[in-house]
C-alpha positions in Angstrom: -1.7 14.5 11.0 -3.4 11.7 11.5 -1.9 8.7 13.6 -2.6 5.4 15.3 -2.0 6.0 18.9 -3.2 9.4 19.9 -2.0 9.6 23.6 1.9 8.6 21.8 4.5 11.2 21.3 6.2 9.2 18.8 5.7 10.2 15.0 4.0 8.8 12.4 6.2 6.1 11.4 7.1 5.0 14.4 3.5 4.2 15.7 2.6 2.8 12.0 5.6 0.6 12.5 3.9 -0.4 16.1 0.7 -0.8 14.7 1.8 -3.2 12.0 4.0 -5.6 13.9 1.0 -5.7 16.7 -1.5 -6.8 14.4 0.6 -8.8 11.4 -0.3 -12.4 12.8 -3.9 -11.2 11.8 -3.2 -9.4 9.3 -3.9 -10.9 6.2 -7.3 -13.4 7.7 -8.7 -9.7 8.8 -7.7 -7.8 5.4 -9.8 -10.6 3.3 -12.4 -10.2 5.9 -12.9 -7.1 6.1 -12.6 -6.5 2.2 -15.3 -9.3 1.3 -12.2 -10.3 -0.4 -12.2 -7.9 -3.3 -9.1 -6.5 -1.9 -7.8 -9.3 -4.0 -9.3 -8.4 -6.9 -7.8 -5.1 -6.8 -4.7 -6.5 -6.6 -5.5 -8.6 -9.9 -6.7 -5.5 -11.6 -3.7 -2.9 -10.6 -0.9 -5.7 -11.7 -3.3 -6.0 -15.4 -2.4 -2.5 -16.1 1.6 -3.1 -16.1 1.4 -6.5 -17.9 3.4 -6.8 -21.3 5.7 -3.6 -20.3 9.2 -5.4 -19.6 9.4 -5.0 -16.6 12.3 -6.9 -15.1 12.7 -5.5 -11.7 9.8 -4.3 -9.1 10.6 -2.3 -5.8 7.0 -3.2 -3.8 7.1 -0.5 -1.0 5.0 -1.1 2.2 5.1 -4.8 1.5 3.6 -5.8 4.4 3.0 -9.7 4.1 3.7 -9.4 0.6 0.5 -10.1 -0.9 1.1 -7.7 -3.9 4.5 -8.7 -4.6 3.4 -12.5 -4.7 0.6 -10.8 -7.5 3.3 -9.4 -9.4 5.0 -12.2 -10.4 2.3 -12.4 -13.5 4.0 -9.8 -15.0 7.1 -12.1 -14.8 10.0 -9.9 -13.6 13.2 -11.4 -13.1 13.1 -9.8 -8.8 10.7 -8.4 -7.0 12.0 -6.1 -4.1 9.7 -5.6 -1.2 10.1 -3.1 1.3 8.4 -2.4 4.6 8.9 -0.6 8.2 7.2 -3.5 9.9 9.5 -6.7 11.1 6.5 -8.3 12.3 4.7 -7.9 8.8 7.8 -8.6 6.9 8.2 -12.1 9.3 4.8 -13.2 8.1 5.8 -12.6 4.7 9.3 -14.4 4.2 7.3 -17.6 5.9 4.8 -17.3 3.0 7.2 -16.8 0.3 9.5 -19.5 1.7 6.6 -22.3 1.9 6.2 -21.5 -1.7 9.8 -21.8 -2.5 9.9 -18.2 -4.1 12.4 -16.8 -1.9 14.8 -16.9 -5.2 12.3 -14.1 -7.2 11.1 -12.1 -4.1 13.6 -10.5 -1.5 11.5 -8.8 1.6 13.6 -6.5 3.8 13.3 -3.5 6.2 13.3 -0.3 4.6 11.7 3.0 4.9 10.0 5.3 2.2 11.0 8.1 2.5 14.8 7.4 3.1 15.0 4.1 0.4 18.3 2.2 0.5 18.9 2.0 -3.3 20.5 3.6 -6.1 19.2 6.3 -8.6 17.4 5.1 -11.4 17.3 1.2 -10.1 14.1 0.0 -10.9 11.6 -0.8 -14.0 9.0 -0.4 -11.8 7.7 1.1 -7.9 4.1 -0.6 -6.3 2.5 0.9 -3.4 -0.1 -1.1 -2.2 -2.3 0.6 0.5 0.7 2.1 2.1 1.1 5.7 0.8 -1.7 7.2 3.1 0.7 5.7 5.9 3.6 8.0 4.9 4.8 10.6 7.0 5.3 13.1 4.7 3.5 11.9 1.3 5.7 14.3 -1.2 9.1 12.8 0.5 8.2 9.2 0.1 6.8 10.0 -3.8 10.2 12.1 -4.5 12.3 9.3 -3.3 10.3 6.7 -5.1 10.6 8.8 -8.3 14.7 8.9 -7.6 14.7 5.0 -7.5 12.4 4.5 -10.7 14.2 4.2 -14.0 13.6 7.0 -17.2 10.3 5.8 -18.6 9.2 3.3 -15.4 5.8 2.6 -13.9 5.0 4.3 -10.3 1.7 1.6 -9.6 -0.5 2.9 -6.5 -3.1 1.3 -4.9 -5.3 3.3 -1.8 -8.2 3.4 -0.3 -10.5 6.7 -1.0 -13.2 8.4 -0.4 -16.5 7.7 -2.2 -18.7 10.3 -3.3 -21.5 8.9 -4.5 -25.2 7.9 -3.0 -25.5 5.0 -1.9 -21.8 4.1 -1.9 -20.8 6.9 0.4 -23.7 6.3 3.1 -22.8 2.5 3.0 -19.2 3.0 3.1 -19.6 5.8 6.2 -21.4 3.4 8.4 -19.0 0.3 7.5 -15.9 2.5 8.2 -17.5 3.8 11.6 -19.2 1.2 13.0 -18.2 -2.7 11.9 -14.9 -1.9 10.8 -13.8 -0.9 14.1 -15.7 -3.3 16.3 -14.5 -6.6 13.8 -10.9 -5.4 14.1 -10.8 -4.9 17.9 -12.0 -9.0 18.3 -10.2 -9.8 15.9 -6.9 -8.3 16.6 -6.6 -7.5 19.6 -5.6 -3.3 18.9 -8.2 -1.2 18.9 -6.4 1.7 17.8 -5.6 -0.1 14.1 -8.8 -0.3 12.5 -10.2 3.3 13.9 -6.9 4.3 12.4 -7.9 3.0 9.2 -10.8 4.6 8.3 -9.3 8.4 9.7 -6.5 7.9 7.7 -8.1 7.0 4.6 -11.1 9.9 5.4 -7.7 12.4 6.1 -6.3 11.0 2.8 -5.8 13.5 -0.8 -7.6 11.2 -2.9 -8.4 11.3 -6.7 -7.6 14.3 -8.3 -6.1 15.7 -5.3 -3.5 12.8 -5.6 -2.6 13.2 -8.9 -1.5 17.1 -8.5 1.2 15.9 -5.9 1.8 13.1 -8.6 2.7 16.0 -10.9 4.3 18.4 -8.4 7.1 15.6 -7.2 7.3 15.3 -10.9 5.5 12.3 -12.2 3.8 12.3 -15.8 1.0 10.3 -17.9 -0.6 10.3 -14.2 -3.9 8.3 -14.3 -6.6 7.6 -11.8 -9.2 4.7 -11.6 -11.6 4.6 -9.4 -13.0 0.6 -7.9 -16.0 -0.6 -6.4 -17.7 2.4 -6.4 -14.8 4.5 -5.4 -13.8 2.8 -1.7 -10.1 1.9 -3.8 -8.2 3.9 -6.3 -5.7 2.7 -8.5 -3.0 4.9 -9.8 -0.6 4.9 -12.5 1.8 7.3 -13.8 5.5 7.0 -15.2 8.8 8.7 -14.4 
């Protein structure tokens, strides 16, 4: 298993949890960096594929700072639930949401994946965005995602993956070993973050891979779209 802070005995979602509140005053200026910015365009083009489905109420898991939540609000839900196992993350978030006087559509609070504080069937629709490769044990957090989605709802997954392709994967290689890690540790201070990040996406079951546990936890219609050349996937499949 692949974790953060390799000298740690803790488990995986305690040191995620670390990681997060240690670098969430830098974490959104150093996810647009990093990104070029297209992280928000794969934001834009996830939330396009559950537009015009009624969806009335969204459980956003792994919130973070709520960047994807604040995206969903083009498909107009009456609340957006966010979840994450970060306080620090989650503090940056509320501010944002607050200085935009949203608090009354989006609702941030702590929560874990794997053991979610809500009732069968509760929502119209479950995001991930880049925060299922952080689980501790993937099929758990999927099963308990599929016991809060409604009959028929959306399970929406954005990840980083893998690409496979020349020159993509030589370009991507070097990025994810060399600047990636140097940028992050100036920037924010942990080292251990942004070396985690490219391990954890490198140890992650993308594509096809991803859409057999889909299937096992029980999940149907499963779909896969690779972006940009496959560094990001976007997955969609229904309950």
């Amino acid at each position: 298993m692949v974790v953060p802070y390799k000298n740690n005995e803790e488990g995986k979602k305690e040191q995620v949890a670390q990681m997060f509140n240690s670098i969430s005053p830098k974490y959104d200026f150093l996810n647009h960096l990093l990104s070029g910015g297209i992280d928000i365009i794969w934001r834009k083009k996830a939330i396009n594929l559950i537009k015009n489905k009624g969806i009335k109420s969204l459980l956003d898991i792994a919130t973070g700072t709520g960047d994807f939540a604040l995206e969903a609000l083009k498909i107009n839900p009456e609340k957006i639930t966010g979840v994450d196992i970060s306080e620090g993350m989650l503090e940056v978030g509320k501010k944002k949401i607050q200085d935009l006087g949203l608090s009354h559509k989006i609702e941030l609070k702590l929560g874990d994946s794997e053991k979610l504080d809500f009732e069968d069937n509760s929502f119209d629709a479950i995001s991930v965005s880049f925060g299922v490769r952080n689980y501790e044990n993937l099929e758990k957090g999927l099963s308990d995602m599929y016991r809060v989605l409604k009959p028929g709802g959306y399970c929406l997954i954005l990840e980083f993956s893998n690409p496979r392709s020349f020159p993509m994967k030589q370009l991507y290689s070097f990025y994810s070993k060399a600047i990636l890690p140097l940028l992050g540790r100036i920037i924010s201070k942990d080292p251990a973050a942004y070396t985690y990040l490219p391990e954890s996406v490198k140890a992650f079951p993308d594509g096809e891979n991803f859409l057999q546990i889909l299937s096992k936890v029980g999940y149907k219609e499963n779909q896969w779209k690779p972006m940009t050349g496959g560094i990001c996937s976007i997955y969609l499949a229904r309950k």
